[in-house]
Each structure stands twice: as structure tokens, then as C-alpha cells.
C-alpha positions, 0 to 999 in steps of 0.5 A: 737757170744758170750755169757755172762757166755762164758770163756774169751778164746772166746775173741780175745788175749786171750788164755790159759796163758792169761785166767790164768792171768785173773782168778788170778784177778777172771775172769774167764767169760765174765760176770766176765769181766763186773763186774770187774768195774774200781778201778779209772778214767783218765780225758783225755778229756781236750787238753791243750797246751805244756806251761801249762803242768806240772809235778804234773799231766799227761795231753793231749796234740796235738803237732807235731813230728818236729825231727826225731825219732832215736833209740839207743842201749844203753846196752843190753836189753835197747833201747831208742828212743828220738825225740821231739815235739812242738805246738804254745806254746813250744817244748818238748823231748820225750823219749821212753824205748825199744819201737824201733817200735814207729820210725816207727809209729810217723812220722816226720811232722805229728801231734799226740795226746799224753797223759803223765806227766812231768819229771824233771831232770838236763838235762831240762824237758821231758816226758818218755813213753807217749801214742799216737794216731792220730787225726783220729782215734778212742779216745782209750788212748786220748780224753776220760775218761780212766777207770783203773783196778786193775792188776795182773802181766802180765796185763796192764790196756790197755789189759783190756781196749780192752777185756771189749770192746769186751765183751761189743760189744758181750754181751751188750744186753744180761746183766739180768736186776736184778732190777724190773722195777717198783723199777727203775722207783720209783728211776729215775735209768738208766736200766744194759745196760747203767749202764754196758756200762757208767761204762766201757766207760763213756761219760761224768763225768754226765753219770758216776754219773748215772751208779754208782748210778744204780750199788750202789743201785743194789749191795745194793738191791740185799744184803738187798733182801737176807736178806729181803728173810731169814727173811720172810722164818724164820718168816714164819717157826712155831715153838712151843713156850716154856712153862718153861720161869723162870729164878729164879734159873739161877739168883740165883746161879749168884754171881752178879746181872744183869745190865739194859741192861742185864735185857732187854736183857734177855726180849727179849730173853724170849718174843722170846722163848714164841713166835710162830716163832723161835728166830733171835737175835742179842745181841751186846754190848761192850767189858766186858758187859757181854754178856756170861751170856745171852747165859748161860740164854738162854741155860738154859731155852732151856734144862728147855724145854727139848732141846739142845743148841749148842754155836759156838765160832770163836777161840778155846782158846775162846770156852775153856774158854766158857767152863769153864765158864759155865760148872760149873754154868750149872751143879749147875743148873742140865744141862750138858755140853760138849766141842768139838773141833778140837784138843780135843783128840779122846777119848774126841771127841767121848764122847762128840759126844755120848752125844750130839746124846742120849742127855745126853748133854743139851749144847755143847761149840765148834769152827766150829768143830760142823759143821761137819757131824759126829756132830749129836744132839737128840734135837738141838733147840738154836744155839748161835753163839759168834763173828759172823761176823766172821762166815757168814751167810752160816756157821750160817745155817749149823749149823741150818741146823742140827735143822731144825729150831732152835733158833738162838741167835748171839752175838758180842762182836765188837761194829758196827756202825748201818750202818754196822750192817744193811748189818751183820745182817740185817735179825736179831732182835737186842739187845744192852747191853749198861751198863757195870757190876758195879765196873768196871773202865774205862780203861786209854790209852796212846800213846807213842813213842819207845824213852819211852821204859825205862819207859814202862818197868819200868811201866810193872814192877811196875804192876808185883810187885803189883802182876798184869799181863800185855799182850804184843801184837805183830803183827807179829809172826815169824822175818822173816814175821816182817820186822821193827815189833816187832815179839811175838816170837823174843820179848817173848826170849828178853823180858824174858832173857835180860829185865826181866830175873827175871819175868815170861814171856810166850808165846801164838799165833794162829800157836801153838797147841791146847794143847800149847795154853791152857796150856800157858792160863791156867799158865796165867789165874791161875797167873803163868806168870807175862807176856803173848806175843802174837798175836791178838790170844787173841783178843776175849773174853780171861778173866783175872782179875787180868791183869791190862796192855796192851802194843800193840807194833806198834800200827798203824797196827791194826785198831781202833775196833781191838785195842779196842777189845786188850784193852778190856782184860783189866780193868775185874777186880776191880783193876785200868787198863791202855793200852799203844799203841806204835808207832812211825807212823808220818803220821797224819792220823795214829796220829789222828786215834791212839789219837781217841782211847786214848779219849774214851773207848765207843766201839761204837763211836770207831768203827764209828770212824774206819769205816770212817777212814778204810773203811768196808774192813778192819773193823775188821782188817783183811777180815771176812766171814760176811762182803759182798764184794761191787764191787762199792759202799762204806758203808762210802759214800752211806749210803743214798742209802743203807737205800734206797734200804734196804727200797725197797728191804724189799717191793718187798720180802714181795709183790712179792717174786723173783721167782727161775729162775729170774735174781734177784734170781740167784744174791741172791744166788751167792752173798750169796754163798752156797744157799743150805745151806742158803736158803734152 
């Protein structure tokens, strides 16, 4: 008999090609099988007559075969069979492509069940392709709620239909039940055997409802578990407090002074290092409120206290200008600090990697380079990561794996709405820095369509002659990946020979060099180019004052919080700041999405905004490591369950933690990949 975690070869049809088509959709076992859950469903239940069937929805209906089914060979490699059906209330031609055995199984006289849509033509109505079965038979493509599956090619959905019932038949009672029964009591949820077999072969609409209730909560319980197990292994790690809390000469060699928000921030921060328990923080705030200075604070109080302080940033362009930044406010203050990264030269690399294991270096600035195990530090204690959502929890704790267990401080730069940022961050102490520094100006935002290129250029120009830069963001690199885009490559050539053949126009984008991308930055950043092209290469954290200008060409590809993030490199400086998104998208939809960014520069109602709209999966813009992979439920639909769950789940870690070898465990830590690493 066949067990759960048995290659789906075991399965009957399935052999080496087949189980190659599977793994392309992440199937590889019986159990993958059972947890790939139908993307939609089919209401095939309802029988109605041929007089109401229509063309704007497929149907069931019970009609008899009252012609002959005739094949004709059309041309080669196309057959038509035709014959025609009639109930009481009408008759209706059906015809079937390169399905000549269907002659043989729709007999003249007999009565089927069939299930299909409507087609109009010249030539009268008719139906193409409908699947059938007798009255008798087994309710396989009619009179049943029909689950549909994501494919690939070379599937169909009838193929997974037939291999989840046989994994089901096999392996049904042998599903782990991950949540603890007296969680599903307290909540009234139905028990894996049901959720499993009602989410593949539903009953009813009511049953349907039950089952994914159980397998929201389920997939919502076991993440918030997870979280809920790092936060009580971090909390229960001691951790000597730090005894040199003052910051007086760090904000005295500050050429500004600090907001509010920064102010409590900076609180927290030292209410964390003063504590018994390593630091778990999340400092989250809007683009421009400055957020870097914090980690500047943090790191200096770590190296007061005799400790090293490492800062991972997600781009190589953002960990340079980090440390350019900081090198120099830190080595006013007697702490030194070196950059690694995957394009510095070998030279540099291993200087760099020298200091930070005798502990000359206080601070290191790098990209996921520092997760290397050559990286090794003399006094690793504060683990800053910048962007997190972009590094994930296992990378997080690689890097802390290199301290035992340091402080870690994450910060992100993408405002989140607090529901999602319950599932990111959700084992971390959160501080939000809500002001931005004073002088800075609201940034102006316009939608317009191409018809007004002439004036945007006119405007670009008018910002150049002012003595201003402005980005130009594409959101293609190369023409041929373009298709209509605007491709940064193609337009940098057009912009700087034919439309402004006498300003300065560069070039930057994630598929060039190291070297190449700070030399284009550094022109841009010391005013040697008028005009920057590029890609969303300088989503995060570039900072140039005197740009004044973002034209984001074909707006509608990028996502609301993304777009806020462009607009962001904007409106650094004391200069007044405009950011002009063209599309010519009709779609209403889009429309209102792109006007909702025109109407407000709060990051936060922006990024709620977008997650209603977009969806979790596409958040960010693109997939992200932080972002856990939901089967079934929705953070826009079942926020309710979620805060349910997490409650629950928060209850059972602190009164019975799972023990290793139980179901729920072994859940946490496939969902959570690399449990080594991340829970060790």
C-alpha cells in the first residue's frame, strides 16, 4: 500500500516522464500531491435544460444522442466528429476535434450527461469539446463540484483529478494531524482527514467552507508557531547587558538633530542593550525618515561596549553608499569600519576580513557576502540587518549563527501594513519612526499619459537648467525582454543622442559590474550627470539631494509600495521635488491604483493600499525571501483567522512547546526551510 511521503511514481499512470511534468509544479510525493490544493472550482451539480443554456457560462445538462456520430477527416492531423443532442426543450450540435473514438462511446439512442459552454458562430450556436458520462456512472466530470489545478504542460486538470483521488484512497488516514486537538475543539475546526478529502472532492459549497477554514487556520497556525518558538528560544537566551549606554558624543558630532520618532526609537534601542535578553528589533518607517542614523547609534554604543557590529544590506550599491555614510561619522567618533563585498577586489577583501578576526574593525558594511564562512568576527554582538524582507529568517540567522546570540536590529525602509507585518516580523519588538526630518517637502506626483512626452521633456530639462538631476526609471533592461517597454538601455542611447544630445545622461542597472554601478553612482552623486537611466537597481536607499525629478516610465508594471519606494529618492534635499508616472494603461483598476499614489505620500496607507489591491504575492513587486508561501489562505481575506491563530499559536509554544518528532514540528521547520539554521 502506499504511503504518504512515496514518489507519485507509485501511482498508477505515472511513470518516469510523467513524474518529471509533476516535479515541474513541486510534486514530487504523494503528500506534495495532497497539498497542492485546487487554485478554483467548478459548480457542476446543477442539471439544466438545453433552452437555458448560454454562452457566458458552461453548464451541465442530460440530453440524448438523436444523430449518429460521424467522423471526418478534415486535413491532416485534424478529425472532426459531429452528432447532435436534444432534450424536451431543444436540440443542440455538438462537435468534437481529433476525438474519433468518441463515435464509439456516445451511442445513437442513449442518454448522457454533458458539461461545456456555448459557442456562437454564423452558422447557429453549438458546443465543441464537451465532457460526458452516463447517468450511471461514477459523478467524475458532471454532477459534482469539479476542483481545478494549476498545470504545466503536458498536464491536464483531469489527470490530477485521477492522481489526487488515488493518493487520497491510499493515504487518507495516514495525513498527521498538526494541530493539537484541544486548538481544534476550542475553534469548532473539522479534523486533516475531512479538511484533505473536502478540499480535493467537496460534497457540498457548505463542506467546502469547513475545510478551508481548518487549512487557513492551520497554515496561519503553524507559521505564527514558528515565530512564536524563535521568540521564546531568544528570549530565553541571557545575555550580559551593556554597561556604556551614552550617546552624547554620537549626537553631538550630528549635523542635525533627531525627530520624535527617532528619539523613541533610539529609547528602545537602549532600554534593549541594557537589558538581560539579546535585542529582537524591528525599526520600520517611511522612506527619507531616517532610519541609517539609528543603526549608526546602535553600532556605536556596540563598539563603546567592546563589540563588533556587522550591517547586511540587500544591494551592493545600497551597502556602498552605507558606507560612505557612516565611515566618516564613525571614524570621528574612534570606531573603525570596513566595507565587504562580492565585487570588492581580493586585496580589499582580505584586509577587510583580517580586521574584522583580530577586531580592529568595530563595524563591517556588506551584502550576504558576510554569510560566507570565510567571514569570521572576534566579537560579533549586533547584527543590523537593512531591507529584511528581502533577506528572510534563515539568512538572518546565518548571519547570527556567526555570534551565538547577538543583538539583532532589522530595519525597513517598506512601509507594511500591520497585518503583514505580523507574519514578517512577527517573533520581533517593533519601532516605528513616523516623522520625517524637518525641511523635507512632500513630494508632488503626477499621472500622465505618453501624448505628454513633449512637456515632460520640456520639464526634465527645466530641473536640469536649475542645476537639479532627475531619474529616469525603465522597467525592462534589454529591448528584446521589453516587448512595448520602455528598456533603460535602448532609452539612455535615445534619450542622451536624439532628446537631450546636450545634457549629461548615464546609465545604471542590476546586470552590470560592481565597479560600473559605483562609478555611474558616484558621477550621479557628485553632479556629473544631469540624467540617471535605470531599473529598479535604485529602488532602496540611493540618496541624492539635489535629484529633484522621478519619471517612472510604464507605471503600471510596478506595484503601488514599489513605486513609493522610486519616489522616494526624491525630495532628500531641501529643494521642492515632483515624481511623474507615465502610462498609458485603460484598465480601471490600474487607473485608480496609479491616482491612489498621486494622493498621498504616507507610505503606510500606500502600502495597505497595494496590499488590497495586489495581493501578498506580489507586495513587494517581485517574490521576496521574507514572504511565507500560503497554499490556501489569503492575508487579504483572512485577517480575522490569522489574529486567531497567532493568539493560539502564541498559547500552546509558551504552554507546551512541540516536541521534535511531532507533526507540528516537522511542519515548522519545513515551512521555515533550513531548520538548522534557524532554530538551532
Amino acid at each position: 500500500m502506499p504511503s504518504l511521503f512515496d514518489p507519485v511514481t507509485v501511482l498508477s499512470g505515472v511513470g518516469p516522464a510523467r513524474a518529471r511534468q509533476l516535479e515541474a509544479l513541486g510534486i514530487r510525493t504523494l503528500y506534495d500531491l495532497l497539498t497542492d490544493f485546487p487554485r478554483d472550482y467548478e459548480d457542476r451539480t446543477r442539471l439544466v435544460p438545453i433552452a437555458s443554456l448560454t454562452t457566458d457560462a458552461p453548464a451541465c445538462f442530460e440530453a440524448m444522442v438523436v444523430t449518429e456520430p460521424r467522423t471526418s477527416h478534415i486535413r491532416r492531423g485534424l478529425d472532426l466528429t459531429k452528432l447532435t443532442v436534444a432534450d424536451d426543450t431543444g436540440r443542440l450540435h455538438l462537435t468534437f476535434f481529433n476525438q474519433a473514438y468518441v463515435a464509439g462511446q456516445l451511442a445513437y439512442g442513449e442518454t448522457y450527461l454533458f458539461y461545456g459552454r456555448l459557442e456562437g458562430g454564423l452558422l447557429g450556436v453549438q458546443m465543441t469539446n464537451p465532457a460526458f458520462e452516463r447517468p450511471g456512472d461514477p459523478a467524475v466530470v458532471t454532477r459534482r463540484i469539479l476542483p481545478v489545478y494549476g498545470l504545466t504542460a503536458g498536464l491536464h486538470n483531469k489527470l490530477l483529478v485521477r492522481l489526487v483521488g488515488q493518493a487520497l484512497d491510499a493515504c487518507l488516514e495516514d495525513l498527521p494531524e498538526v494541530l493539537p486537538t484541544s486548538v481544534r475543539e476550542a475553534r469548532g475546526l473539522c479534523g486533516a482527514a475531512f479538511a484533505y478529502e473536502t478540499i480535493h472532492r467537496p460534497a457540498s459549497f457548505a463542506d467546502l467552507a469547513v475545510a478551508r477554514k481548518r487549512l487557513v487556520f492551520e497554515e496561519f497556525f503553524v507559521f505564527s508557531a514558528g515565530l512564536a518558538l524563535l521568540r521564546a528560544r531568544r528570549t530565553a537566551v541571557p545575555h550580559a547587558p551593556y554597561r556604556n549606554l551614552s550617546l552624547e558624543p554620537f549626537l553631538a558630532a550630528l549635523p542635525f538633530s533627531l525627530t520624535g520618532a527617532q528619539r523613541r526609537a533610539v529609547d528602545d534601542l537602549l532600554a534593549d542593550f541594557a537589558g538581560s535578553r539579546p535585542m529582537n528589533r524591528l525599526i520600520q518607517g517611511d522612506v527619507g525618515s531616517g532610519k541609517t542614523v539609528l543603526a549608526a547609534a546602535a553600532a556605536y554604543v556596540a563598539a563603546q561596549n567592546g563589540c563588533q557590529t556587522a550591517l547586511m544590506a540587500p544591494t551592493e550599491i545600497l551597502a556602498e553608499q552605507h558606507f560612505r555614510h557612516l565611515e566618516p561619522l564613525l571614524a570621528s567618533l574612534g570606531v573603525s569600519t570596513v566595507l565587504l563585498t562580492g565585487s570588492l577586489g581580493a586585496p580589499a577583501k582580505r584586509a577587510a576580513k583580517a580586521a574584522l578576526a583580530d577586531g580592529s574593525a568595530q563595524v563591517v558594511i556588506g551584502t550576504h557576502a558576510l554569510l560566507t564562512g570565510d567571514v569570521t568576527f572576534a566579537r560579533l554582538d549586533l547584527v543590523i540587518a537593512d531591507e529584511q524582507h528581502r533577506f528572510g529568517v534563515a539568512q538572518r540567522a546565518a548571519l547570527s549563527a556567526k555570534a551565538g546570540s547577538p543583538h539583532l536590529l532589522v530595519m525597513s525602509a517598506t512601509p507594511i501594513p500591520r497585518t503583514l507585518s505580523l507574519i514578517l516580523y512577527g517573533d520581533l519588538d517593533l519601532s516605528v519612526v513616523d516623522e520625517l526630518p524637518p525641511g523635507r517637502q512632500p513630494v508632488d506626483t503626477f499621472l500622465v499619459g505618453e501624448a505628454l512626452r513633449p512637456r515632460i521633456n520640456q520639464f526634465i530639462r527645466r530641473q536640469a537648467a536649475e542645476g537639479h538631476q532627475v531619474y529616469i526609471v525603465c522597467p525592462a533592461v534589454e529591448e528584446q525582454e521589453a516587448d512595448s517597454l520602455k528598456a533603460a538601455e535602448a532609452w539612455a542611447e535615445t534619450l542622451g543622442k536624439t532628446v537631450f544630445p546636450d545634457l549629461r545622461v548615464g546609465l545604471l542597472h542590476g546586470r552590470m559590474k560592481g565597479a560600473e554601478k559605483e562609478a555611474v553612482m558616484a558621477r550621479f552623486s557628485a553632479g556629473e550627470l544631469d540624467i540617471l537611466v535605470a531599473t529598479t537597481v535604485i529602488e532602496v536607499g540611493v540618496d541624492v539631494a539635489n535629484a529633484t525629478l522621478m519619471v517612472v516610465e510604464n507605471a503600471e508594471r510596478f506595484g503601488l509600495s514599489q513605486l513609493h519606494q522610486l519616489r522616494g529618492r526624491v525630495g532628500r534635499g531641501s529643494a521642492k521635488s515632483y515624481c511623474v508616472l507615465i502610462s498609458d494603461a485603460k484598465a480601471p483598476e490600474t487607473r485608480a491604483r496609479l491616482k491612489a499614489l498621486c494622493a498621498t505620500n504616507d507610505g503606510f496607507q500606500i502600502a495597505q493600499e497595494d496590499l488590497k489591491l495586489r495581493g501578498p504575492g506580489d507586495f513587494f513587486g517581485r517574490r521576496q525571501h521574507g514572504l511565507p508561501v500560503f497554499k490556501v489562505a489569503s492575508l487579504a481575506c483572512d485577517l480575522a483567522t490569522l489574529q486567531e491563530a497567532q493568539e493560539a499559536a502564541a498559547a500552546c509554544i509558551t504552554a507546551s512547546p512541540p516536541a521534535e518528532d511531532s507533526p507540528l514540528w516537522g511542519r515548522i521547520r519545513a515551512l521555515f526551510g533550513d531548520g538548522e539554521t534557524v532554530f538551532n
